[in-house]
C-alpha positions as a Python dict, from the first residue, in 0.01 Angstrom:
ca = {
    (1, 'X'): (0, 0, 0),
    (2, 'X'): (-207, 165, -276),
    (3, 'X'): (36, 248, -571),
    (4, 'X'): (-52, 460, -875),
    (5, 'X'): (17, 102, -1154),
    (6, 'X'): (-351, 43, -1056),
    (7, 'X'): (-534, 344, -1234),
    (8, 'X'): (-657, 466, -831),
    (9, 'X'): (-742, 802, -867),
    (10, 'X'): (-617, 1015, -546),
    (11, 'X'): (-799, 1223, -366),
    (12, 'X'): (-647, 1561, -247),
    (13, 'X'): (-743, 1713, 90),
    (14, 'X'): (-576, 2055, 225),
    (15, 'X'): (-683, 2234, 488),
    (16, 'X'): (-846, 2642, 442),
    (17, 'X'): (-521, 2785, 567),
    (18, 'X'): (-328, 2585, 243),
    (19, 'X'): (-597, 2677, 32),
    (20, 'X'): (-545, 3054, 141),
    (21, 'X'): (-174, 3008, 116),
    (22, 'X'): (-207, 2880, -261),
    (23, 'X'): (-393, 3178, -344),
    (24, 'X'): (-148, 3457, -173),
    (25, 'X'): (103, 3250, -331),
    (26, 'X'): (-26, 3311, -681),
    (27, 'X'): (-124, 3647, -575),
    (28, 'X'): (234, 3732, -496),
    (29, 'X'): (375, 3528, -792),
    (30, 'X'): (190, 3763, -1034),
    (31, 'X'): (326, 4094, -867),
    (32, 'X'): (668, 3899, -930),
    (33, 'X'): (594, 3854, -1294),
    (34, 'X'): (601, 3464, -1256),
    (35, 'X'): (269, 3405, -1277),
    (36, 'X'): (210, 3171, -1566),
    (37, 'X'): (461, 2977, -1395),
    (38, 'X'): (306, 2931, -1087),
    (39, 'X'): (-31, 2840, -1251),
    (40, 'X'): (178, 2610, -1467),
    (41, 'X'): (351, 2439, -1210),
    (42, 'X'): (58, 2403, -938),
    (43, 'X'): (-191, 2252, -1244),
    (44, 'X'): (119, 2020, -1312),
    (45, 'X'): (147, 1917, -939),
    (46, 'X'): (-214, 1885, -893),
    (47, 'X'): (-173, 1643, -1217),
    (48, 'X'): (64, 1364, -1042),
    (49, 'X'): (-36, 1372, -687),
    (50, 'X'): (-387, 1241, -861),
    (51, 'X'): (-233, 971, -1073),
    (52, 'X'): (86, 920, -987),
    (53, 'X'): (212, 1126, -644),
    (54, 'X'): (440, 771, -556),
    (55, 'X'): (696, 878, -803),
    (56, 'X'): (654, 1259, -803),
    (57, 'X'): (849, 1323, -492),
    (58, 'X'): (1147, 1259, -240),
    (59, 'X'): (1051, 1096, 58),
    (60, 'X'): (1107, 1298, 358),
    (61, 'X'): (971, 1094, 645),
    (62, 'X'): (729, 789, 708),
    (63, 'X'): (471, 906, 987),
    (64, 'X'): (417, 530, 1063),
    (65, 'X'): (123, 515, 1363),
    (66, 'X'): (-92, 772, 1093),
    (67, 'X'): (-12, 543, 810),
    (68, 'X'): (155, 837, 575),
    (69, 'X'): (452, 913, 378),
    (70, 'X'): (573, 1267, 347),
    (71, 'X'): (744, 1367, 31),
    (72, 'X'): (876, 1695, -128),
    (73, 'X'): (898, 1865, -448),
    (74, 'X'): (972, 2163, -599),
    (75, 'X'): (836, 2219, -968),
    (76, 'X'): (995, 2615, -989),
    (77, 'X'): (866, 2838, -865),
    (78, 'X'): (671, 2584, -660),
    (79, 'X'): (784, 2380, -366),
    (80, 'X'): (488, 2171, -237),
    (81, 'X'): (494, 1902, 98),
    (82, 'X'): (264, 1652, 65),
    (83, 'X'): (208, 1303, 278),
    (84, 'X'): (30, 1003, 99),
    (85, 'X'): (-172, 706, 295),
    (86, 'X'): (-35, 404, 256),
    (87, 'X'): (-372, 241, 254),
    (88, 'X'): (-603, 476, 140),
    (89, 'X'): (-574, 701, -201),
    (90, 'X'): (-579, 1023, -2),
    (91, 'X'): (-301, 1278, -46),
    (92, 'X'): (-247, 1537, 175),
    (93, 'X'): (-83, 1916, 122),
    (94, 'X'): (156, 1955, 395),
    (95, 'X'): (307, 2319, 337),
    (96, 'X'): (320, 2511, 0),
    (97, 'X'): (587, 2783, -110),
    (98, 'X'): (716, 2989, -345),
    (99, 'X'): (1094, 2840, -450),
    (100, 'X'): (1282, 3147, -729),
}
């Protein structure tokens, strides 16, 4: 299992719909006057699921035949999903949302 002690630099892979969701997200965080925030919090995420995403979350469930480990974590007003590979430094975005 790859673990962030090593200096491995993750990859992070989401698929078009999360990348639209992260953008109506922000869109609707603005109109809610919580923008900074969001931009804070999502550039903080981003941060430690590339160097560290082992200890960022709570593990949720262990998808064992795909090889991944699904964590959560909310960094208000941000809640983001997000599985790891156990052998490769991939992380996945499961599900983003706004959390106020």
């Amino acid at each position: 299992m790859i673990r962030e002690e090593n200096g491995t630099l993750y990859e992070i892979s989401f698929s078009g719909f999360i990348a639209q969701e992260i953008k109506k997200l922000h869109k609707n965080a603005k109109a809610m006057g919580i923008g900074k925030e969001y931009v804070e919090a999502l550039t903080y995420a981003v941060f430690r699921l590339q160097h560290q995403p082992w200890s960022f979350g709570e593990l949720v469930s262990h998808l064992k035949v795909a090889k991944l480990m699904v964590h959560v974590r909310i960094v208000k007003p941000l809640l983001i999903e997000f599985a790891i590979h156990e052998e490769k430094p991939i992380v996945f975005i499961k599900r983003v949302e706004l959390c106020y």
